[in-house]
C-alpha positions as CSV (number, residue, x, y, z in Angstrom):
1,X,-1.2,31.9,2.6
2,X,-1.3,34.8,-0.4
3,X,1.5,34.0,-2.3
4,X,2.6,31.3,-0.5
5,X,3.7,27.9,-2.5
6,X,1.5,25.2,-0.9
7,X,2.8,22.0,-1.2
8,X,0.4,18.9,-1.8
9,X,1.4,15.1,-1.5
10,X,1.9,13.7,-4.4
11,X,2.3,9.7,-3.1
12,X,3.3,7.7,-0.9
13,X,6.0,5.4,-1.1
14,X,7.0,1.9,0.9
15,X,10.1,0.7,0.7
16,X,9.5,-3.0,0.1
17,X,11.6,-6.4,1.0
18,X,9.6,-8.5,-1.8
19,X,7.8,-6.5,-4.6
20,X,5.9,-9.4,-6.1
21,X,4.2,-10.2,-2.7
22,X,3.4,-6.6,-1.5
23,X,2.0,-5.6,-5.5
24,X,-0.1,-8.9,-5.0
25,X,-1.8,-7.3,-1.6
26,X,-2.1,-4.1,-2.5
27,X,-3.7,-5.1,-5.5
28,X,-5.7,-8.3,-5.6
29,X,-6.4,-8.3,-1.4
30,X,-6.6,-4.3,-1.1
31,X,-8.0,-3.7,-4.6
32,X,-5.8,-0.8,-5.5
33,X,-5.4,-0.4,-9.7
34,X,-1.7,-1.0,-10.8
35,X,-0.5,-1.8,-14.3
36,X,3.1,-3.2,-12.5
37,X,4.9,-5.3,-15.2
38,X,7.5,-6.6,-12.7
39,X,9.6,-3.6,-13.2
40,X,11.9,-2.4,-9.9
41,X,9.1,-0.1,-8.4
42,X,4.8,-0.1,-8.6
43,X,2.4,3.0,-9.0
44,X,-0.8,2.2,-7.7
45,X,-4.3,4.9,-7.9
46,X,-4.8,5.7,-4.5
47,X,-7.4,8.1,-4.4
48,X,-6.2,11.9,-4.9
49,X,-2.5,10.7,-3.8
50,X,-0.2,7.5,-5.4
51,X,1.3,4.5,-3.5
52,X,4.2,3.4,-4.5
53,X,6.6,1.2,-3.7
54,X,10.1,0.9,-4.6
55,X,12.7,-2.3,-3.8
56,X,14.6,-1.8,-0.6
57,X,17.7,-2.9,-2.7
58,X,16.9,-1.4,-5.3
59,X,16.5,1.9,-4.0
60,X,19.7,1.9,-1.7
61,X,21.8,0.8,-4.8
62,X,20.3,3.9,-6.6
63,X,21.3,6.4,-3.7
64,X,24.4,4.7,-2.5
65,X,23.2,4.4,1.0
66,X,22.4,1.6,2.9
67,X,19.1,1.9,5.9
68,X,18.0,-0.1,8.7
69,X,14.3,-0.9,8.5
70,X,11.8,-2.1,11.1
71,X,10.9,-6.0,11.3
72,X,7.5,-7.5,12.1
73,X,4.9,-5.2,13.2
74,X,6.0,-1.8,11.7
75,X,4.5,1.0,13.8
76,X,6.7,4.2,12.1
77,X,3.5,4.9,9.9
78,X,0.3,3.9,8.8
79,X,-1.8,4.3,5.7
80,X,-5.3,5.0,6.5
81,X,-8.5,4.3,4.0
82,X,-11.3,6.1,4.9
83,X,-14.9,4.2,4.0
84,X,-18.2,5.8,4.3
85,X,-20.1,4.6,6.5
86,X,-19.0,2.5,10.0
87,X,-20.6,-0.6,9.1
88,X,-18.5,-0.8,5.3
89,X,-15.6,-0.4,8.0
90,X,-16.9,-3.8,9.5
91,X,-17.5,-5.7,6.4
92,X,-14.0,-4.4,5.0
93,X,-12.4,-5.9,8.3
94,X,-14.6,-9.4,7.6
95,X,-13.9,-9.6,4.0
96,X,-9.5,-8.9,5.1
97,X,-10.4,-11.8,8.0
98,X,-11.1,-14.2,5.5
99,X,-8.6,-13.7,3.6
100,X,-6.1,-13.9,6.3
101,X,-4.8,-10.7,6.4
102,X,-3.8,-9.8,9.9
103,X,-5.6,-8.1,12.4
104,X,-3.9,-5.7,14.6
105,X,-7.1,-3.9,16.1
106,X,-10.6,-4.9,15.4
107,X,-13.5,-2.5,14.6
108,X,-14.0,0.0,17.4
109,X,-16.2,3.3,17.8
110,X,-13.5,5.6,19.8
111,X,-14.0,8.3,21.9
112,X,-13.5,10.7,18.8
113,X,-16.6,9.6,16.8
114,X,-14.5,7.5,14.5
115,X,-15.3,3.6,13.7
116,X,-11.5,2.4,13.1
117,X,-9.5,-1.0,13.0
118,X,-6.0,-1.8,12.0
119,X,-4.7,-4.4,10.0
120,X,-1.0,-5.7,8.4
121,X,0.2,-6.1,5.1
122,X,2.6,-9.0,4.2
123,X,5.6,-6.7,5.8
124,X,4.0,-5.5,8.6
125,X,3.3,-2.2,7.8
126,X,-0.4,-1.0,9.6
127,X,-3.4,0.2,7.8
128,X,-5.9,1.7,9.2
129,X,-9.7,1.2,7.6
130,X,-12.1,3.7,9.3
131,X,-15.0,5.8,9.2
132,X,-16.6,9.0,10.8
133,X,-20.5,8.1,9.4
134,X,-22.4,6.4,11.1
């Protein structure tokens, strides 16, 4: 691509129903760093790309548009977190168990060579947690 602007992902955002609940995941369940101060959106470190999230009603007032978004299990998109190894994928789904975070799809070694489960955050939205080393 000589010459060619290449564009990166800078974040990714969740439009969210109730901030204080979803921060609280996504930082005390999740373990993602935040310095959220109950202002209208959250920037959390995510690796080389953001999460953020941004009130639903918030955001529409802002643009002067109103959305539909999906209830329960939200299947649009995922956010995947990769681990090292297949067996940190099975003690990350463990430690989410016991904290009753919802389980989708339990550990499984697919086809691919990846170890991969999927759980929910408080709004539904899916997150993958998986590994390709064994």
């Amino acid at each position: 691509m000589n010459g060619t602007r290449r564009m990166e992902i800078d974040c990714i955002g969740l439009f969210v129903h109730n901030m204080e609940t979803m921060v609280k995941f996504y930082r005390d369940i999740i373990g993602l760093k935040t310095n959220w101060n109950g202002e209208p959106n959250a920037d959390f470190e995510a690796g080389k790309c953001r999460l953020i999230m941004f009130g639903r009603n918030d955001f529409e007032n802002m643009i002067s548009t109103s959305f539909n978004y999906p209830g329960g299990l939200n299947g649009t998109m995922e956010i995947a977190f990769n681990m090292n190894f297949y067996n940190d994928v099975d003690k990350e789904y463990k430690r989410l168990m016991d904290l009753g975070v919802k389980c989708v799809f339990p550990p499984t070694t697919m086809p691919w060579g990846q170890r991969t489960c999927y759980v929910a955050d408080p709004e539904g939205n899916l997150l993958e947690i998986g590994s390709f080393g064994k």
